[in-house]
N, C-alpha and C positions, 0 to 999 in steps of 0.2 A: 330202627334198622339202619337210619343214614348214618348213624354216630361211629357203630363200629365198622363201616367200609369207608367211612374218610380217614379212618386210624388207620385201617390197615391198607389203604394207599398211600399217607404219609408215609409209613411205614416202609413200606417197597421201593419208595421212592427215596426215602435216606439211603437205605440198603445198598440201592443200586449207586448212587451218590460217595458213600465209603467205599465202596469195592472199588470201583473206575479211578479211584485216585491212584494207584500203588498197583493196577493190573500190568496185564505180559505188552509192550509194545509202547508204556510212556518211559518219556524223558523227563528227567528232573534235572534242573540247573539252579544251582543253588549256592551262598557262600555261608561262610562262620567265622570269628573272630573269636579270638582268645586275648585278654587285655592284662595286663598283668602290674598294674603299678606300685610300684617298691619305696617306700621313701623314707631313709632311717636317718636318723640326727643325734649324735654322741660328739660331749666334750668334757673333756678331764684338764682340768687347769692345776698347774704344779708352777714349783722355783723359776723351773728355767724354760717348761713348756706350755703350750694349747694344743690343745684335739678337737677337732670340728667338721661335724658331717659328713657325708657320703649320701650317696642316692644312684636307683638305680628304676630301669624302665625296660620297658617290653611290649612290644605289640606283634603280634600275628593276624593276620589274613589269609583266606582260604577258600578261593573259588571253585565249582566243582562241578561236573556235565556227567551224568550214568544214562545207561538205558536199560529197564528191566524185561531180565532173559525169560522171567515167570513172576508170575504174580507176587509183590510184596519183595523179589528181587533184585536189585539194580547193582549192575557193574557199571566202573566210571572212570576219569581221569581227577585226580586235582592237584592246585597249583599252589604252594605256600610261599607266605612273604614274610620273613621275618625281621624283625626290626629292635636292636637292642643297645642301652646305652648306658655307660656305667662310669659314673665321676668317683671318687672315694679320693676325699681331699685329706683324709690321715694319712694317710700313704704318697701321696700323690700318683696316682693312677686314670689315667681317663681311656678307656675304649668304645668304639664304636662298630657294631657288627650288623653286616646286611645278611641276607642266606636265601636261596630259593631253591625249591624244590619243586619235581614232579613224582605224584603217587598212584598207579593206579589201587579203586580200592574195592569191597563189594560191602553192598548193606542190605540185609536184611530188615522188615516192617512186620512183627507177630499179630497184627491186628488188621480187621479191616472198620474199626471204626474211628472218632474223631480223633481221638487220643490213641496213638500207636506208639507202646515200648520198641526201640530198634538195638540192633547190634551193629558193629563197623568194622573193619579191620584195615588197614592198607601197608603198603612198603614202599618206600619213595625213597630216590638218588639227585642230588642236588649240588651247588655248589656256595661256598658260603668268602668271605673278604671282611676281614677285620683292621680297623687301622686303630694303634695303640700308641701313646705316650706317658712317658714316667718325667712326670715335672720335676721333681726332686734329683734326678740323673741327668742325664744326657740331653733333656727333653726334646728329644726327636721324636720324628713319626714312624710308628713301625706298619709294617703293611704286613699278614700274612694272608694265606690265600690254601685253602683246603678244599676237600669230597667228604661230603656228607654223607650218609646214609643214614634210616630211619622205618622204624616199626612202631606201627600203633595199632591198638584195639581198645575197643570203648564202647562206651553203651547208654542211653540213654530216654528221656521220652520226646516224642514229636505230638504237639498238636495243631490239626487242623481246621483252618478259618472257614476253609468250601472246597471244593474240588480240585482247586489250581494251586492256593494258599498255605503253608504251615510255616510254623516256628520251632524249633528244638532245641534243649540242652540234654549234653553229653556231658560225663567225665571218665577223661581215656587216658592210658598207659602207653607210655613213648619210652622207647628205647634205641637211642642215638647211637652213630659211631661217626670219628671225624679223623682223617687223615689230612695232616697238616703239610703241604709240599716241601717245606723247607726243612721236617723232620720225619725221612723215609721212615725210620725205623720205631714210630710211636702213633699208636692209636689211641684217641680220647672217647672213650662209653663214658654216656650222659644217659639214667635211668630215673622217671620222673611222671608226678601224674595232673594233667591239667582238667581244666572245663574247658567248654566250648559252648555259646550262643549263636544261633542262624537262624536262616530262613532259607526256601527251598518251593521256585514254582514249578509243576510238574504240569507237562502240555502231552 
């Protein structure tokens, strides 16, 4: 008779443990990164030429504060940092781009147990500063200086270490727009699909 009422107060006691993670009234602060490293190497030797690598890089960061309106739902703020660099020595080309962004977003959690499938969406406005050189021309620095805009939705799993703890990967669909200051009349759409890795403590 003890065996099956210490199971089923385990039992009750997980239960209550997955629920209270992701109920109406917590916070979750949480960040993610998306790492993207590029590194390509091409040379073609002829008469009177060389061709010789290129390389390029990407990082993203992405910190993020929700509070859930109802159980399993959390509305939020978050903040992205983007960071990209791109040498391409067959051309001579070198650019350097920073970008920040604010999104709010909403996510959804379909489970209340350790392992919880989510959904995400968000739409963020930000502003982005690139500074570019063509070594082969002029080699000056060019400066431009744009308004981001950005759509994402993605989906993913999270799992949970205990009650305060998770880790998650997603992979989301981003669709960018960029308005360039220095060229009123042209908008740049960028449509693209990443992952994402984080973690996430809910108080």
């Amino acid at each position: 008779m003890k065996l099956p009422k210490i199971t089923l107060l385990f039992f009750i006691l997980f239960t209550q443990i997955s629920f209270s993670q992701t109920e109406k009234g917590r916070f979750l602060i949480g960040v993610s990164s998306n790492i993207n490293f590029n590194f390509e190497s091409n040379s073609t030797d002829g008469n009177s030429f060389s061709r010789d690598a290129d390389s390029a890089k990407e990082f993203t960061i992405s910190p993020e504060v929700g509070y859930a309106l109802k159980n399993r739902l959390f509305v939020g703020l978050s903040l992205s940092y983007v960071y990209s660099d791109i040498d391409d020595k067959d051309f001579g080309y070198e650019s350097v781009r920073n970008a920040v962004s604010i999104a709010p977003f909403i996510k959804y959690y379909f489970s209340e147990k350790k392992i919880k499938p989510f959904l995400i969406a968000s739409y963020g406005l930000g502003s982005e500063k690139s500074d570019s050189r063509f070594v082969f021309g002029s080699n000056s620095l060019i400066t431009s200086k744009a308004s981001i805009y950005s759509f994402k939705i993605g989906g993913g799993i999270s799992y949970f270490f205990n009650e305060y703890v998770n880790i998650e990967f997603s992979v989301n669909y981003l669709r960018g727009t960029k308005d360039i200051e220095e060229q009123q009349n042209e908008t740049y759409i960028t449509n693209k699909f990443n992952s994402n890795i984080g973690f996430t403590i809910f108080l």
